[in-house]
C-alpha positions in Angstrom: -37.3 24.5 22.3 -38.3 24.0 18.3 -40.0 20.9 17.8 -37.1 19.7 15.8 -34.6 20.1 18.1 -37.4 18.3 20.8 -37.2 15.6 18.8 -33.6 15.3 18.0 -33.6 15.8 22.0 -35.7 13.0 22.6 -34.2 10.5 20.5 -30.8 11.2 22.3 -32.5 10.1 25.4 -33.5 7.3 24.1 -30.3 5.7 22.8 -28.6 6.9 25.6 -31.2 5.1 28.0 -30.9 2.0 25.9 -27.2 1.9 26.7 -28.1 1.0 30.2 -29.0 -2.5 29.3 -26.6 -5.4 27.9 -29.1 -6.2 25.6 -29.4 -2.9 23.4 -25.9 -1.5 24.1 -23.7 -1.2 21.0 -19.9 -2.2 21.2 -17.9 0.9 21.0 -20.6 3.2 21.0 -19.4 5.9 23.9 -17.3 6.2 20.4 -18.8 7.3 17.6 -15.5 7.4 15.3 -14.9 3.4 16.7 -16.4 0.7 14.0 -19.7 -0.4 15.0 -19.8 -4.0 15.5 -22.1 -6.7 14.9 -23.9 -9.0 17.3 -25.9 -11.9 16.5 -29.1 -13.5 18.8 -31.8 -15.9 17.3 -34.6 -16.9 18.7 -35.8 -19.8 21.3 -38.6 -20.8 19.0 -36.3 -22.4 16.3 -36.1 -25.5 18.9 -39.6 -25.3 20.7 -39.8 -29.1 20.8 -36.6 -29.0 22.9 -36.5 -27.7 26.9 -35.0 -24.0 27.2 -32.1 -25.6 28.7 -31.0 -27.5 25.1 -32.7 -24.8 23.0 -29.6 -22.8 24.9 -26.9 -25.5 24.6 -28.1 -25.5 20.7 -28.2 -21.6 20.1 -24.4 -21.5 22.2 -23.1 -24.2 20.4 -23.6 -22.2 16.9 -21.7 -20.0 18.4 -24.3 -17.2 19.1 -23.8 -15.1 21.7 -27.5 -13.6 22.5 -31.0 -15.4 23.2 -34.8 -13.8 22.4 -37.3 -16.6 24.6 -40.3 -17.2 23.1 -43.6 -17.5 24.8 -46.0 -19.6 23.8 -46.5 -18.9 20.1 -47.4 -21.6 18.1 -47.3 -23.7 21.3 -43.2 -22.2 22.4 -43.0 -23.9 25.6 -39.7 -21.7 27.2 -40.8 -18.7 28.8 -43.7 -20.4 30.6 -41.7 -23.0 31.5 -38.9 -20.6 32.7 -41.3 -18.7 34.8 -43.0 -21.8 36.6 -40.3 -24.2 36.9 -36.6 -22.6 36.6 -37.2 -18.7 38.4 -35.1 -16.0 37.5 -31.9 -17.7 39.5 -32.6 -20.9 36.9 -32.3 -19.1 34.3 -28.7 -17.0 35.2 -27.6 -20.4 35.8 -28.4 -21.7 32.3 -27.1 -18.4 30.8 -24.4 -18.2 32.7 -23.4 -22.3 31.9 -24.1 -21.9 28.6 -22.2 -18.4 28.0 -25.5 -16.4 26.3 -26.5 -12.8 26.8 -30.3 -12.5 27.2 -30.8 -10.2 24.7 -35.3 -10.3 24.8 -38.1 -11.8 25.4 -40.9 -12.4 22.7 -44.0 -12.2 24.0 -46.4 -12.1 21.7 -48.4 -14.6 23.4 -49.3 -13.5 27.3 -48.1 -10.1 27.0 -45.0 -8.1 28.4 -46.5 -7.4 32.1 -46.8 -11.0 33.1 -43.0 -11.8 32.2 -41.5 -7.9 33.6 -41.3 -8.8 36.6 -38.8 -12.2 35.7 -37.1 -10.3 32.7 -36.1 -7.5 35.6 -34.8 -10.3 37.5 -32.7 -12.0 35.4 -31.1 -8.4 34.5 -33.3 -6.3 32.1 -33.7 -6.6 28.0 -36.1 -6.3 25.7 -39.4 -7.3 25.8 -41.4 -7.5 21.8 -44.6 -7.4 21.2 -47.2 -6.8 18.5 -49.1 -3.0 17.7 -52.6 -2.4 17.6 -55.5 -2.7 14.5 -54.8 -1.1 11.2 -56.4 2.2 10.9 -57.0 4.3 7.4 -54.2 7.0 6.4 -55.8 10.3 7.2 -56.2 8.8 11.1 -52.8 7.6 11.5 -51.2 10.5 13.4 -54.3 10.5 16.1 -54.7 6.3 16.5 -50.6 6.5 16.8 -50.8 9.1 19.6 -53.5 7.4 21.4 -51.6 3.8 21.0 -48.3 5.1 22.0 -50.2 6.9 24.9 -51.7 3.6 25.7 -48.5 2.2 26.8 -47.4 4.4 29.8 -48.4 1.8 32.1 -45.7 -1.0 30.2 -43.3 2.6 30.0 -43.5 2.9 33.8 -43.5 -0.9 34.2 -40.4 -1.2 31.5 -38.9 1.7 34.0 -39.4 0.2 37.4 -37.7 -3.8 35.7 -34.7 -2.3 34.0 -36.1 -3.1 30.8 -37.5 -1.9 27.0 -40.8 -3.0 25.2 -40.4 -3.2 21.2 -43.5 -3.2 18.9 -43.1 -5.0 15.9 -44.3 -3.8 12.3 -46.7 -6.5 11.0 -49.4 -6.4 7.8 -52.8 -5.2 8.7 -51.5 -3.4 11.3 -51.1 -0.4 12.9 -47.6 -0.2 13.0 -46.7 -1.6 9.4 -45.3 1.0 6.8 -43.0 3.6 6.6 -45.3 6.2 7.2 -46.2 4.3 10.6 -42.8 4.5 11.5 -42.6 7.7 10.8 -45.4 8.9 12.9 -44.2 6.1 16.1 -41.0 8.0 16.2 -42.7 11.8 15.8 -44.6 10.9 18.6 -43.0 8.2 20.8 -42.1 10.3 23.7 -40.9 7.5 25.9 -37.3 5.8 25.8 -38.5 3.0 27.0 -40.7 2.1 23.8 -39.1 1.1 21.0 -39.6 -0.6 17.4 -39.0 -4.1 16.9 -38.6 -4.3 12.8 -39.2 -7.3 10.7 -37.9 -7.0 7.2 -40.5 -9.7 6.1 -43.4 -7.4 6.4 -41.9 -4.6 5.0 -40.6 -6.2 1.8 -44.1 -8.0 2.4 -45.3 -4.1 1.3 -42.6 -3.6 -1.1 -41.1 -1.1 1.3 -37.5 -0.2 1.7 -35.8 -2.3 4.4 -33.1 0.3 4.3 -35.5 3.1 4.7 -37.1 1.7 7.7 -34.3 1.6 9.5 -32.9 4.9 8.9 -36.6 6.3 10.1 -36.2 4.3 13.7 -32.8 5.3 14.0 -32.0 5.1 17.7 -35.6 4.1 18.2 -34.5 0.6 16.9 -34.6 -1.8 19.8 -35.0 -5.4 17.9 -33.8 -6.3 14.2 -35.2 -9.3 12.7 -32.6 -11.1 10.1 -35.7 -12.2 7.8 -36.7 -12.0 4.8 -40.0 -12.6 3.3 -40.0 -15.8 1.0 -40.8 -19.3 2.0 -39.5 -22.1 4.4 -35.5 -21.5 5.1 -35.4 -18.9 2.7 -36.5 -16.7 5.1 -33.2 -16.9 6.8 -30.3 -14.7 5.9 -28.1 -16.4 3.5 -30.8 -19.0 2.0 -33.3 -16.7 0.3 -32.6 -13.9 -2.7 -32.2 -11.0 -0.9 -28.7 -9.5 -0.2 -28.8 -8.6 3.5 -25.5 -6.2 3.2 -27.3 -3.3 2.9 -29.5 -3.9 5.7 -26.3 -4.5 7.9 -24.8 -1.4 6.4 -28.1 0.8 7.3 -27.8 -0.6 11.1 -24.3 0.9 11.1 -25.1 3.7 9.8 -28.1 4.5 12.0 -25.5 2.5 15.0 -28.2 0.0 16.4 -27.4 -1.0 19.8 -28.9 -4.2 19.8 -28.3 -8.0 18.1 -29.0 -8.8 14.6 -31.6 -11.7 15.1 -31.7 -14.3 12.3 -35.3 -15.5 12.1 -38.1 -17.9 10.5 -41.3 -18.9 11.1 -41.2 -22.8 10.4 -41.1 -26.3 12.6 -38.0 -27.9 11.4 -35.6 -30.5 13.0 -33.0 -29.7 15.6 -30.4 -30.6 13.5 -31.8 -29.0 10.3 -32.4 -26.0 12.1 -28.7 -26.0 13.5 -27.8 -26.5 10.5 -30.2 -23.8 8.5 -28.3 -21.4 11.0 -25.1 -22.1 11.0 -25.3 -21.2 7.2 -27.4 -18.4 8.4 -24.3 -17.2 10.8 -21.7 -17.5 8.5 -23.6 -15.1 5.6 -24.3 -12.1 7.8 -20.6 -12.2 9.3 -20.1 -12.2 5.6 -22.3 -9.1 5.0 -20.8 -7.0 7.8 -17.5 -7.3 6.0 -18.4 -6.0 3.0 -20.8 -3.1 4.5 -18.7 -2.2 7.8 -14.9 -3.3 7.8 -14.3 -2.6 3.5 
């Protein structure tokens, strides 16, 4: 087999494997002729000062159908408290009450092999995580290989608990430009590692947002809805960039998971709630003009 067609290969058994889990499987996509259709998550974090159980009844009530739980980053109380005090069977039940997918689990802080086990349980997602240390351009190929091979053990562990791990691009990084991405997909061998992609540190590099996306392609396991400006701006909606080509680019490339709106920031419940709602009602905006004009 060419390496081209390896490739090609590979990354077919990769979206195809994603399909497997609720989390990262595309509405209509054993159809490729069928209008691919949006699905929005957000993230725990936005109410860390409230238990998982209202963060839920908050994210639900907007009207969102997915969840990403937030270890504890910047103190994020939910997925530690889901492991010691609610179990896997605690949190189905708060899912199921509150009608939410679990779509991830961020797990910046702790890691992804202390929470597989409990993400397996409660059914399988995605699991996102940072990369490794930047390295200079001439020894990207070789530190990508060797990180990439680093993760075999999450691969098998991702493998044996239903689930995916997504490394997120971040500055001064190893996984942070388009020539990164480029060389993660090359090499990634594995489909269960994927590429969790935040907008705000590629427009961060005055990257193409667009471009990104069409280099992960079916590699794309997580899409952050953020942009990088200040305070609410970062959500979709609030800030100056027009998100409708980024939503066009994830139909075009098909990607199988939700469309996560997304800020770093401690506001209110309500001003949060309210911050999204906004947030909500701009991208459903945006996938009419990209997918159903």
């Amino acid at each position: 087999m060419q390496r081209r067609e390896f490739l090609t290969s590979a990354a077919s058994g990769a979206a195809a494997a994603c399909a497997a889990v609720c989390g990262i499987k595309a509405a209509g996509a054993a159809d490729p002729a069928a209008p691919w259709q949006m699905r929005l998550s957000t993230s725990s974090i936005h109410y860390l000062h409230l238990p998982i159980e209202q963060a839920c009844e908050r994210i639900a009530a907007l009207g969102f159908p997915g969840i990403d739980i937030w270890s504890a980053h910047a103190g994020c109380p939910h997925l530690d408290d889901v492991a010691k005090r609610l179990g896997p069977n605690g949190l189905r039940a708060v899912l199921e009450k509150t009608k939410l997918k679990l779509f991830a689990f961020s797990v910046y802080a702790g890691g992804y092999a202390r929470y597989a086990e409990l993400l397996g349980c409660v059914g399988g997602g995605v699991a996102v995580q940072g990369s490794a240390g930047p390295c200079p351009p001439a020894e990207l190929t070789a530190r990508m290989k060797a990180y990439l091979e680093s993760l075999k053990p999450a691969a098998e562990l991702a493998e044996k608990h239903n689930s995916y791990l997504a490394i997120e691009n971040h500055g001064h990084a190893l996984l942070d430009s388009l020539d990164s991405f480029k060389a993660f997909v090359d090499l990634n061998r594995s489909p269960r590692i994927g590429i969790a992609l935040a907008p705000y540190h590629v427009q961060g590099l005055k990257a193409s947002v667009e471009q990104a996306i069409e280099i992960c392609g079916p590699q794309l396991f997580f899409f952050y809805a953020w942009e990088h400006a200040g305070g609410t701006k970062q959500l979709p909606g609030h800030g100056p960039t027009d998100f409708t080509p980024w939503i066009a680019a994830l139909a075009k490339v098909r990607y199988r998971g939700y469309v996560n709106p997304f800020m770093h920031g401690d506001l209110p419940a309500e001003e949060m709630s309210q911050a999204l709602a906004k947030s909500r009602d701009y991208l459903q905006g945006c996938y009419a003009k990209a997918v159903k004009a």
